[in-house]
N, C-alpha and C positions, 0 to 999 in steps of 0.2 A: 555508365557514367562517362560523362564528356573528360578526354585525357588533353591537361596545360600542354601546349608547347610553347617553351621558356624557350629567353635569350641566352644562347652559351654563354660562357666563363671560358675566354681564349688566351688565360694565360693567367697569371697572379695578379699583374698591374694595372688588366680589363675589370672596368665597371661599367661602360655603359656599351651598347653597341647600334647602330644604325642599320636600319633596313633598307637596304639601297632598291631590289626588287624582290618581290612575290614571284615565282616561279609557278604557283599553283593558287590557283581564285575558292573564293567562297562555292562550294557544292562540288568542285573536285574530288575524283576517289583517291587517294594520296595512299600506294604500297609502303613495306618497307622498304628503307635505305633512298626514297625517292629523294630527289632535292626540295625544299620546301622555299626558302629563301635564300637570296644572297646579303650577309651583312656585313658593317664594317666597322673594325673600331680604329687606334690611334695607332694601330701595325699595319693590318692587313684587311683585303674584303676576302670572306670567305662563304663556302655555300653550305647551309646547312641542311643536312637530312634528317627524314621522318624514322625516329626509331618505333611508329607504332603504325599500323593502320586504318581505315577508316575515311571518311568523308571533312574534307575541310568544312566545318561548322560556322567559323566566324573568325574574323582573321580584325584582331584589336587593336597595332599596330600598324598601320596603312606604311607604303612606301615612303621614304623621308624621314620615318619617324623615330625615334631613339627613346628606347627605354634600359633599364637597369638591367645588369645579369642576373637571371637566374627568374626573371619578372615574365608573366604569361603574357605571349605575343598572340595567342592562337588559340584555339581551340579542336579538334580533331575527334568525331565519331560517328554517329547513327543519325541518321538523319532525323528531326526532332525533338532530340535528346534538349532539356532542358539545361541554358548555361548558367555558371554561379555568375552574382554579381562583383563586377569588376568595379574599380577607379576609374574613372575617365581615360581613355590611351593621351599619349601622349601626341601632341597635335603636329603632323608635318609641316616643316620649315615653308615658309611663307615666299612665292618667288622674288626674287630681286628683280628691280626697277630701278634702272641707274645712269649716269653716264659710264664712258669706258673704264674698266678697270681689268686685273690679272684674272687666269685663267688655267684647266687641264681636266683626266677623266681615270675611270676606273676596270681593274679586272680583276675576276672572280678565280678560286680553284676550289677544289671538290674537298671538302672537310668534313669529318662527322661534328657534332655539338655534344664532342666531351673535352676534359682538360685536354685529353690528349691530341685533339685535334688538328690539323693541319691548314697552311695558307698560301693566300697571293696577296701581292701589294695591288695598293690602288695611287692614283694620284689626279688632281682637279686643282685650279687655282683659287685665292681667298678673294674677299671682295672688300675693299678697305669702307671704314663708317663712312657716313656721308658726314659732313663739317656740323659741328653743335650751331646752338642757336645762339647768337650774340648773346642774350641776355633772355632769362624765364623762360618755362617751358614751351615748347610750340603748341600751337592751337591745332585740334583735331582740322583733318581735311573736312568741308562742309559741301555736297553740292545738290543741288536738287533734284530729283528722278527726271524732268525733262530735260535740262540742262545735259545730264548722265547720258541720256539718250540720246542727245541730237551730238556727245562729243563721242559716242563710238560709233556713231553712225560715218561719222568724218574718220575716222579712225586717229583720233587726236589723244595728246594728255591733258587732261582736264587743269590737272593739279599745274600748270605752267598756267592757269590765267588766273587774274585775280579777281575775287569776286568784290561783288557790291552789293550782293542779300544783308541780310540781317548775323551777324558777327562773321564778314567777310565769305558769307556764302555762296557758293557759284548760280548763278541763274540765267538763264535760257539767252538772257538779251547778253549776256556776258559772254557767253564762248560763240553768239555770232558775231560780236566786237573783234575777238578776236581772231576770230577765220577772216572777217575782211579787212582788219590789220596788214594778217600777213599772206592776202591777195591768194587766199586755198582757192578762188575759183578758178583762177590763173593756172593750179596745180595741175600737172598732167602725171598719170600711173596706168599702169592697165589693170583688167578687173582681176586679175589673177593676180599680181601683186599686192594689190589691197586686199583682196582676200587673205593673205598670206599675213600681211604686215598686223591686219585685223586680230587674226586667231596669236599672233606671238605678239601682243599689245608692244607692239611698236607706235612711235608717232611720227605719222609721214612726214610731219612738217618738217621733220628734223634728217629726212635722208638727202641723199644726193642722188640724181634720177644718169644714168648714164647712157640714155636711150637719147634717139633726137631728139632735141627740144629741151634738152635734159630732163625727158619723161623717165620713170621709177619703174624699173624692171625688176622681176622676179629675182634674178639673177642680187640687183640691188639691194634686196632684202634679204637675201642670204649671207649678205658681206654682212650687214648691219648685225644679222642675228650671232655671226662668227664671233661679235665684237662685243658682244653681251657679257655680263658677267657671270662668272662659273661661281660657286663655292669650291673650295679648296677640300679635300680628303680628312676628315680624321689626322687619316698618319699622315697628310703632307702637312697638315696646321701642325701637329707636336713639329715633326722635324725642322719645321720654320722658327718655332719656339723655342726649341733646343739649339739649335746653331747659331741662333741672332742672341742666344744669352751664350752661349759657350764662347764666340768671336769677339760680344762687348765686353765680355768678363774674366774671359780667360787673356794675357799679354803673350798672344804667339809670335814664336819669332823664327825665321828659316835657316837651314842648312840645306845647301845644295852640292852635292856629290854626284862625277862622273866616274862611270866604271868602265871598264875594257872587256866586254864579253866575249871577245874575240874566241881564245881558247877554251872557254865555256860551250859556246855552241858549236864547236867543234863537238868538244866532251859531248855533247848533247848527243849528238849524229853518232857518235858510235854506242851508247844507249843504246839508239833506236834502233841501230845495225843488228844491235844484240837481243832487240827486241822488248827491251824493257824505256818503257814510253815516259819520259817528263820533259813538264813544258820548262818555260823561263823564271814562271810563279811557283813552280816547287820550289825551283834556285834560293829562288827571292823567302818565300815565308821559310827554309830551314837556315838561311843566312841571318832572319831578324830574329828568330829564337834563339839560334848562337847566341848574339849579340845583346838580344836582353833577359839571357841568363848572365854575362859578363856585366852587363850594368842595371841593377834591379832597379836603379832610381827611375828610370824610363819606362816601367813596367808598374808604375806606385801611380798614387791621384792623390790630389789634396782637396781640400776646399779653402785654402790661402792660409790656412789656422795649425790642421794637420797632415802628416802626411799617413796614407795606407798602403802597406808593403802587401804586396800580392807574391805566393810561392808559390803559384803559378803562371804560366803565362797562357792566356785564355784570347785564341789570337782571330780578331775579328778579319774576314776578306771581303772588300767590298763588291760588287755584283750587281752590275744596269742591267734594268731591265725595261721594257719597251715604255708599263707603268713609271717605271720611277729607280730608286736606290735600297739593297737592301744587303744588310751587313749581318751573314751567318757567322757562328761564333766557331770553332775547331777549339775544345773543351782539353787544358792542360797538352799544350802543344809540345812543352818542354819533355815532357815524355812520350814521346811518340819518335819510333824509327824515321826516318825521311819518307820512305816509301808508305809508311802509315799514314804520315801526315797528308803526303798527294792522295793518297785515298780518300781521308775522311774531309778533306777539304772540298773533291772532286764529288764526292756523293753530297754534300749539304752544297756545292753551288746546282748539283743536277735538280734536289729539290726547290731549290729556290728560283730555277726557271721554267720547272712545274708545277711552282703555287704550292709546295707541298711542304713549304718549313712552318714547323711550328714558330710560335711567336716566341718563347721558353729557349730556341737554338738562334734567336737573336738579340742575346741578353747576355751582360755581363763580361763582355769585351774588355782586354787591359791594352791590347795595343789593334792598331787597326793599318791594314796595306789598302791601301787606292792604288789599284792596275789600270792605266791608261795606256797601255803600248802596247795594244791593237790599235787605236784609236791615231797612229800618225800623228803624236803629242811630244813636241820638244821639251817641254819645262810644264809643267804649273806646281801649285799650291793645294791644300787641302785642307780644311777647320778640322779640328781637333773634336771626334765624338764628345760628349761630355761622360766625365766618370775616368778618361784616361786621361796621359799627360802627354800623350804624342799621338801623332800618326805620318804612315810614308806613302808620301806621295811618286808613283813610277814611271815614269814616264817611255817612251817608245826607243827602240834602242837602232840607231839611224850608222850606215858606214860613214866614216870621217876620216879625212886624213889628219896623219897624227907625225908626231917626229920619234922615229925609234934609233938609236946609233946613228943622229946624223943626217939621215934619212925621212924622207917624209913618206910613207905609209898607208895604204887602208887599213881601218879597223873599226870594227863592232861597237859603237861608245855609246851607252844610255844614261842616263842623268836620273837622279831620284832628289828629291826635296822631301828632308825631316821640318814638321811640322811641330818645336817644343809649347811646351808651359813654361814659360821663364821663371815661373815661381819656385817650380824647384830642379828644374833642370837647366842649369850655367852655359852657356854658349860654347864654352871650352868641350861638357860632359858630351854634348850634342852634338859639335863635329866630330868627338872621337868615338859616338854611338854610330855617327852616318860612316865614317871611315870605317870602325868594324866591319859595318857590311859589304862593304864596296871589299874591303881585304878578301872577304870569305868568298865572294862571289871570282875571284881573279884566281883565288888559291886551289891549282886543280888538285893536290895531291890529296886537302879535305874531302873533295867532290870523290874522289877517287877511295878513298876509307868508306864512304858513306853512300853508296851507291853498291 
């Protein structure tokens, strides 16, 4: 009997997931553990394998396509073998055809298709609607088969002329009106770019030739196709969704604090002397667990009605990657040694730039650190995950001179920006959450207990 292969279930909040590629075509011999596809949902693209053997049979879901979890994508067995009848698959997305608009892309990691399975992000950009119709619905496009013919023949868009058939239908005398409109016999291309422009339904009329004569070079149609629209990722549309309602909706407001590392990365170096390795982000995340066990209100959410006290602190670190953003969780950080915490922080960022975190270890975050100091970053800002009522923003820790005893000085100065909810956290609680840690961070005798 012919065995389903169903769309994972990649987390509790996954319902549907999209089939970005097939890996393995119809009449394939497909082992165990092989990869069968790559899919993606509103987290991550992940690749899923064959936990059976057997011959790809029929594959229901085509590339693009998006069906429910747990819904038969596939088929897999004997060659032959007769298959049950299915629903119609679900039809892949239709390409876009547009003026310019946003854009990005995606990458896969190696996951089995169980709950417990593992990920990579992806990212692509969205394509905004095209403008409504002033008034009623629009009329289907109308054009005729010769018409059709003589405008790819030209490698034209049909749909820019207007017709004069019978309810506004395009006819043959209409798209030569408008070829000698707009002077196409005057157009210069070579056949190699119109070949080109042809197969990715470009309309030459609409390039710029940057050839002599401004003829339309290959090269020409590569820019044009660069400038196409992408659809956006799953998880880059939710995160677009999520941040554009957390930023309208949540009233953030900043606290900006400098700190003095100076005698920190010192401490730091003799660590290292002694062999025992931490960076400036262990500093950083066991100074802001200090700090929001001292102030719970910072480690609380509301939705503007109530608020929820969290006993623990569930401390999200953020984490670029070439795809995109992706924020593992370090699970009750408040109890964890220091040295624990650089651990389990250090092993879920190593997954997460091997594709290998589940979607489950990026969930349920109460406070969040944005590390930009690698990155040669004076100041910025950071939106607020939704679900928390803060996050810190870190920024690069730059020598300054400073005034000590009189004295103007070098020293180690990095700046961080707290990012609150004014809703329930007060601008007074907020500088003296951001001071907290600016204190612990200068304070080497705690560094010194705790190490």
């Amino acid at each position: 009997m012919a065995q389903a292969i169903q769309m994972p279930k990649f987390g509790q909040a996954t319902e549907e997931g999209t089939i970005v590629r097939w890996l393995k075509k119809e009449g394939d011999l497909v082992a165990k553990g092989d990869i069968l596809f790559e899919t993606e949902t509103d987290k991550s693209v992940m690749e899923v394998e064959s936990f059976h053997e057997g011959t790809l049979l029929k594959i229901i879901v085509p590339e693009g396509g998006t069906a429910p979890v747990n819904s038969t994508v596939a088929f897999l067995g004997q060659p032959g073998e007769a298959l049950p009848d299915l629903a119609a698959a679900p039809a892949a997305p239709k390409p876009v055809e547009a003026a310019p608009k946003p854009q990005a892309a995606p990458q896969p990691a190696r996951v089995a298709s169980t709950p417990a399975a593992a990920s990579r992000l992806a990212v692509s950009p969205a394509v905004p609607a095209a403008p409504a119709a002033a008034s009623g619905p629009a009329k289907p496009f109308a054009i005729s088969p010769r018409a059709r013919k003589r405008a790819q023949a030209a490698v034209i868009d049909p749909q820019r002329i207007k017709g004069t058939g019978p309810d506004g239908r395009v006819v043959e005398k209409d798209v030569a009106a408008y070829l000698e409109k707009h002077k196409y016999n005057a157009l210069r291309i070579t056949p190699a770019a119109k070949v080109l422009a042809a197969r990715e339904s470009l309309d030459v009329l609409t390039l710029d030739g940057s050839g002599d004569g401004g003829k339309i070079l290959v090269a020409d149609i590569e820019l044009a196709l660069a400038e196409k629209p992408k659809m956006m990722s799953k998880m880059r549309q939710v995160i677009a969704q999520r941040l554009t309602q957390s930023f309208t909706s949540v009233p953030h407001f900043f606290v900006t604090v400098a700190a003095d590392l100076t005698d920190l990365m010192a401490f730091r170096e003799e660590l290292k002397n002694r062999g025992e390795k931490y960076s400036v982000t262990d500093f950083i995340m066991e100074a802001v667990v200090l700090s929001l066990v001292e102030f719970p209100v910072v480690n609380s959410s509301t939705d503007g009605k109530a608020v929820w006290w969290h006993s623990h602190v569930h401390l999200g670190v953020a984490v670029a990657l070439e795809q995109g953003l992706v924020v593992p969780v370090v699970r009750k950080a408040d109890l964890l040694p220091m040295a624990e915490l650089r651990d389990a922080a250090k092993a879920l960022v190593n997954k997460a730039r091997d594709g290998k975190l589940a979607p489950d270890e990026m969930q349920g975050s109460t406070f969040t650190i944005s590390n930009m100091g690698m990155m040669n970053v004076e100041n910025f800002t950071a939106i607020i995950n939704p679900g928390e009522s803060a996050i810190l923003a870190v920024s690069s820790t730059f020598e300054t001179p400073v005034v000590r005893e009189g004295k103007i000085v070098p020293r180690h100065i990095m700046k961080f920006t707290l990012s609150s909810d004014h809703r329930i956290i007060d601008g007074a609680t907020g500088a003296q959450f951001a001071n907290s840690i600016k204190n612990k961070l200068e304070d080497m005798e705690l560094w010194k207990r705790l190490t």
